[in-house]
C-alpha positions in Angstrom: 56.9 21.5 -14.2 54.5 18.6 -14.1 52.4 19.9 -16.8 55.8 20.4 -19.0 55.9 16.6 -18.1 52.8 15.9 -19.1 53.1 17.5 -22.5 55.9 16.3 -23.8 54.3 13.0 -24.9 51.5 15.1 -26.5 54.8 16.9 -28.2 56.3 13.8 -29.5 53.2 12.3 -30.7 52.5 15.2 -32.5 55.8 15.8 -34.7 55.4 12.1 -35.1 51.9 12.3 -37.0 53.2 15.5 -39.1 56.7 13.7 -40.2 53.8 10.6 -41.0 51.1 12.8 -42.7 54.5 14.7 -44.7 55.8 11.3 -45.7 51.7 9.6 -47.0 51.4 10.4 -50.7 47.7 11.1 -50.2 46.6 14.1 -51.6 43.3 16.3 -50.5 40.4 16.9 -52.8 40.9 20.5 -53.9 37.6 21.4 -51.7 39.5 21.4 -48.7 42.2 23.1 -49.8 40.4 25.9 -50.5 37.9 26.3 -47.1 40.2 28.1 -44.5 39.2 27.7 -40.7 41.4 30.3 -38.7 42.5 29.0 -35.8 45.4 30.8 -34.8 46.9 34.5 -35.9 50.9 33.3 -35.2 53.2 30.7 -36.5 55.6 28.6 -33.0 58.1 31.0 -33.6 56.0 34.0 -32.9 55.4 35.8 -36.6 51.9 37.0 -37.6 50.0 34.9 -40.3 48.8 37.2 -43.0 45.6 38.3 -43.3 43.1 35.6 -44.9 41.8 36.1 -48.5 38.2 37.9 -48.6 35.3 37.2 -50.5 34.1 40.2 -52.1 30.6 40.9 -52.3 29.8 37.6 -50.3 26.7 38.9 -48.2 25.5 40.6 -51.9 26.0 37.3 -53.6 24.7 35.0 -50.8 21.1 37.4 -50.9 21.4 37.1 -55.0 20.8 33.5 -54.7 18.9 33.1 -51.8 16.2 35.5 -52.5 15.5 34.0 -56.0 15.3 30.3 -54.9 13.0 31.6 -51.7 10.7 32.9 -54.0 10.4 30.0 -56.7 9.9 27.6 -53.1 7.2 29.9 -51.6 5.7 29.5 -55.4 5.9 25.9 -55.5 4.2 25.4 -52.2 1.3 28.2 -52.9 0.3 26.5 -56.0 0.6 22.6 -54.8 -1.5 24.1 -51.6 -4.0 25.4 -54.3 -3.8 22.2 -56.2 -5.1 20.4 -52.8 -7.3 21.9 -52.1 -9.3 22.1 -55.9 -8.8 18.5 -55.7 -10.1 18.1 -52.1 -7.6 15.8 -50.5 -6.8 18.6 -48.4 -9.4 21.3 -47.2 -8.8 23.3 -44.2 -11.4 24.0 -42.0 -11.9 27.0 -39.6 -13.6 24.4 -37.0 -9.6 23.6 -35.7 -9.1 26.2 -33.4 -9.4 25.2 -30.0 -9.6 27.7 -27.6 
């Protein structure tokens, strides 16, 4: 019973920010409309949320763009490394190893 007591401010406060938030004529960038962070699986009254929408091929398309981009940056490294070094600013030596 005294944690019913206790949440019944948090209860109030709460309707209070929604019946604020319903009444603000800000609108969200359409970037957050579209990111969904699931949270819960049922509404107050009890019914079951649908399902979420699913991104097909996301792992295939995630790797299409990765893999590409990976490459071109291990290029651009391998190259400015080689660049260094014909240009000696930057030599490396085989006398670092400390054992």
């Amino acid at each position: 019973m005294a944690t019913g007591l206790l949440r019944l401010p948090l209860r109030i406060s709460l309707k209070n920010t929604v019946i604020m938030s319903r009444n603000s004529r800000l609108e969200t960038p359409n970037i957050f409309k579209t990111t969904q962070i699931r949270t819960r699986v049922s509404t107050p009254t009890g019914a079951i949320l649908p399902k979420p929408e699913k991104t097909p091929f996301g792992l295939t398309r995630m790797t299409v763009v990765v893999v590409p981009f990976l490459y071109m940056g291990t290029l651009i490294s391998k190259n400015f490394a080689a660049l260094l070094e014909e240009h000696d600013i930057f030599v490396p030596e085989d006398d670092d190893d400390d054992d």
